[in-house]
LOZARO-233073 format. One record per residue (C-alpha): x, y, z. Coordinates in pm, whole numbers, plus 50000, padded with zeros to 5 digits. Layout:
XYZ ...
% end
This chain:
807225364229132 810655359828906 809585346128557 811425336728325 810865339127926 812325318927655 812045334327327 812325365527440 813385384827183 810525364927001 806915379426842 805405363727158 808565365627430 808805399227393 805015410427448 804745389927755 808055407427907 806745437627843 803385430128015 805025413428257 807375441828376 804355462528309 802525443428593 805005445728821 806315411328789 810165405628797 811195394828517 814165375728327 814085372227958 815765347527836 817145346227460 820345334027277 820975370527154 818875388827426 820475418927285 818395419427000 815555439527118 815895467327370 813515451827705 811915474627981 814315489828238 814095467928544 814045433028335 817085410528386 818085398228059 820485368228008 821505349127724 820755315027668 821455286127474 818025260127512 820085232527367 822995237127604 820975223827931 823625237928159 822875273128056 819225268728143 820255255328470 822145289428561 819465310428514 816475289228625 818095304229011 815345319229252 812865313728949 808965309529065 807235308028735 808655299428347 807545306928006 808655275127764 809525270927428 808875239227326 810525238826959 813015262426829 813335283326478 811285274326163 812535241426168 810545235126483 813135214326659 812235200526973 813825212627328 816465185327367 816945173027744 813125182627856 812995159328165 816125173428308 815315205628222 812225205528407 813435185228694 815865218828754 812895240028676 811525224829013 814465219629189 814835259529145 811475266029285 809485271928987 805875263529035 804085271828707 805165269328336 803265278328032 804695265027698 804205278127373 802935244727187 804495233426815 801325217126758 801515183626873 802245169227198 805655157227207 808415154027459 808795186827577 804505186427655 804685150327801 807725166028050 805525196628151 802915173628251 804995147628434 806775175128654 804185180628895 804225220028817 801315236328758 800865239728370 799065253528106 799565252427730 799405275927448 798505267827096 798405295726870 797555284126523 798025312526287 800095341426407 799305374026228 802875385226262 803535354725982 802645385525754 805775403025757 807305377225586 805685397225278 807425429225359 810225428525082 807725419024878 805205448524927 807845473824929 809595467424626 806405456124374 803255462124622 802335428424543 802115390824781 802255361524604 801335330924834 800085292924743 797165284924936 795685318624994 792305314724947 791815295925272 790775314925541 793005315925863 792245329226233 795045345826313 796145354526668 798215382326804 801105378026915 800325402527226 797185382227314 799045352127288 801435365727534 798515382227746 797135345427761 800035327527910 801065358028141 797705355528286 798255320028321 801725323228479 800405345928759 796715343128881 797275302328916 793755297328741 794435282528448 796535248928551 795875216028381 794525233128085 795165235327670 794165264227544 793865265327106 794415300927011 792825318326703 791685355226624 788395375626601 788035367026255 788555341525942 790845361625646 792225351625371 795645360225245 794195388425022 791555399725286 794935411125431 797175423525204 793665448425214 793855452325558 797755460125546 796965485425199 794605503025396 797415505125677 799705520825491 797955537425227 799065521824951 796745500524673 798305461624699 797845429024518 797925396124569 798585366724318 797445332424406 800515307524361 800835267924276 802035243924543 805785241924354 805705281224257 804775286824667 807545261824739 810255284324504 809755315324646 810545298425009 813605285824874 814275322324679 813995337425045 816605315225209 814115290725355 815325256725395 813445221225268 812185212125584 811235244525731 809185249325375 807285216325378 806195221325762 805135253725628 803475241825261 802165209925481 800275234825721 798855255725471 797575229125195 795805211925463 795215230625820 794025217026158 790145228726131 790535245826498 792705273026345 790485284226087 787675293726287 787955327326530 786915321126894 786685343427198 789045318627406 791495352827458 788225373027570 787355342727811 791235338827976 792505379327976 789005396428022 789625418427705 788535411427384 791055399327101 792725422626862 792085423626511 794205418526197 794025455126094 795135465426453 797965447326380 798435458226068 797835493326188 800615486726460 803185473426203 802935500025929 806835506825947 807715467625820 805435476625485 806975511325385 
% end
């Protein structure tokens, strides 16, 4: 097979390249800086604009299988140009997509579903990799200040998120379905800023914000307004699914999901 990844250079895109290529599978990764991250010798890596349809087009050639954003950045914008896109997708021979899902069904779903591929989707709900947006925060005062922190998220791996949708894209046994993606276990913000502390060694804090304080630091960080109410929005008021763990990763990939402190284990150089 010759997949292709969007996001590539992504938390998820880059963990299914590299399981991918690890596989076997050929492999083009797909990203509007693919430079960005240094990919597995062997995988073809081309740079891509998914708002500039053309570009897709191009490197959609001799593709059998494609991994699909469906929104871009932390303003979640939607994939513009969906239909056609996926109208070349089978015109180049592709015959399964996954996409990685916003969190509603909208256009870019609806076109997946209409394109007679074979399709599955993939709907993480919390990522833990969302944590190293407290990096700067823990190296300089050892502290994470977050609004909303006392509800307990699921978080999901990025690599079992990936590990989900490359099994998807290439034993042709998941077609047709949804799959909602949360973690082993339900943790609250300060359950891990332990689990990163005991990571990296170091006694850290955390200090429970107000909606507008939450909202300031976004801003103080270089977040825009919209990408901080989507965020705000999501964590005053969660969809139930993610904040309960399942063992949907266990049931697709045949290995069980990795924890938070794995993670946190794995990502000890973003905290020092």
């Amino acid at each position: 097979m010759t997949i292709l990844v969007t996001g590539a250079t992504g938390n998820v895109g880059r963990h299914l390249v590299e399981q991918l290529a690890a596989e076997g599978h050929s492999v083009r990764a797909l990203a509007r800086n693919p430079d960005a991250v240094r990919f597995p010798a062997g995988v073809e890596t081309v740079a891509v604009d998914l708002t500039d349809l053309a570009s897709v087009e191009r490197a959609l050639a001799g593709a059998t299988g494609l991994h699909l954003l469906t929104a871009l950045g932390s303003t979640n914008q939607t994939i513009p140009d969906s239909v056609a896109l996926l109208e070349a997708a089978a015109g180049a021979g592709v015959r399964r997509v996954t996409t990685l899902w916003n969190g509603y069904k909208g256009p870019v779903e609806e076109a997946v579903e209409a394109s007679g591929l074979e399709w599955t989707h993939v709907q993480p709900g919390e990522f833990m990799s969302n944590a190293a947006v407290w990096a700067e925060e823990i190296k300089a005062e050892g502290v994470v200040r977050e609004a909303f922190g006392h509800i307990a998220h699921a978080p999901a791996h990025p690599a079992d998120i990936a590990a989900v949708a490359a099994t998807a894209l290439t034993t042709g046994e998941h077609a047709g379905q949804e799959y909602r993606l949360t973690g082993p276990e339900a943790l609250p913000v300060p359950a891990q800023v332990e689990a990163i502390g005991a990571a990296i060694g170091r006694e850290l804090r955390f200090e429970a914000l107000t909606e507008e304080q939450g909202k300031q630091r976004m801003r103080d960080i270089g977040m825009e307004d919209e990408a901080i109410d989507y965020v705000i929005g999501w964590r005053a008021d969660p969809p139930k699914w993610t904040l309960e763990p399942s063992d949907l990763v266990e049931q697709v990939t045949g290995r069980p999901a990795r924890t938070f402190a794995q993670w946190a284990e794995e990502n000890t150089a973003v905290f020092k």
